[in-house]
Every structure is written in structure tokens, then in C-alpha cells.
C-alpha positions in Angstrom: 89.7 -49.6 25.3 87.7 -52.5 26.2 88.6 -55.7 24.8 85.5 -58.0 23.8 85.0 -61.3 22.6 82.2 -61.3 19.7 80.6 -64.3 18.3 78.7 -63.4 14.6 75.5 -64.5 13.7 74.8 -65.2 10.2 72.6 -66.5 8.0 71.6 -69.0 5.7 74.1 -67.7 3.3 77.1 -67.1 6.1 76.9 -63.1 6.2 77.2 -61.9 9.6 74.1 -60.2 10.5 74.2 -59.7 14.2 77.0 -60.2 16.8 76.7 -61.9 20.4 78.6 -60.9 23.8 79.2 -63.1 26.9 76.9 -61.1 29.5 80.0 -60.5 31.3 81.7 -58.6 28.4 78.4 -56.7 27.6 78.1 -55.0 31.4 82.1 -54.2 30.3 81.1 -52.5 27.2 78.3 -50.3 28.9 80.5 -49.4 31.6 82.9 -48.6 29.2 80.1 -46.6 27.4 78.7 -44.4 30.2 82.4 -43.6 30.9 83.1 -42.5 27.7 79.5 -40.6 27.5 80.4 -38.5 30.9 83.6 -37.7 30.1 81.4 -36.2 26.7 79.4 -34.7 29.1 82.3 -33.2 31.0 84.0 -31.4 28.0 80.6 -30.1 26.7 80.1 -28.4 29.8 83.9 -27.1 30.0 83.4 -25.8 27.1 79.9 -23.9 27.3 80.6 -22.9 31.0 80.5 -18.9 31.6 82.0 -19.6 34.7 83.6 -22.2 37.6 83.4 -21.6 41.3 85.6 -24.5 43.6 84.2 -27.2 45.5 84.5 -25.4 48.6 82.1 -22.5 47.6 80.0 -25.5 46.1 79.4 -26.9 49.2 79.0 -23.5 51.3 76.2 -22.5 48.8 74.3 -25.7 49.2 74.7 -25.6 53.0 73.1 -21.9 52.9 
């Protein structure tokens, strides 16, 4: 998990209503993000796949 430092915006009657990152910790946090989303990604297609063929025969097909 990434850790993050938040600073809240709030209002004129103190509720929070929006939160701000350090630039630094935002690029974190998307990183973070498109990791999570490909490893998403990855067990979708585990799941729906009919069928796997190894990296070897991978790269012997795209060579032909």
C-alpha cells in the first residue's frame, strides 16, 4: 500500500471538501494505481482465457 500525506481543504464552515497531495506523492498514487489496474487486467484475462501457449511459442509465432 502506498502511504500518502493529504492536506484537506475545507470550507467556510471547516468540512473538508477536497484533499491536496505533494506532486511527489500524487505520481506515487498513480503508479500505485496502474499497478493495481494491470494486475486487474491480468486476472480478468486468466480467467476468461480458452487457452495459454509459453513465451517461447509466443515469440516463434511472431517471428513467422
Amino acid at each position: 500500500m502506498v502511504q500518502v500525506k493529504e492536506k484537506y481543504v475545507t470550507d467556510g464552515n471547516g468540512r473538508k471538501v477536497a484533499v491536496q497531495l505533494d506532486l511527489k506523492e500524487y505520481r506515487k498514487l498513480r503508479e500505485y494505481l496502474e499497478d493495481l489496474q494491470d494486475a486487474l487486467d491480468l486476472k480478468r484475462a486468466k480467467a476468461t482465457a480458452r487457452k495459454f501457449i509459453s513465451f517461447e511459442e509466443l515469440g516463434r509465432r511472431l517471428k513467422a
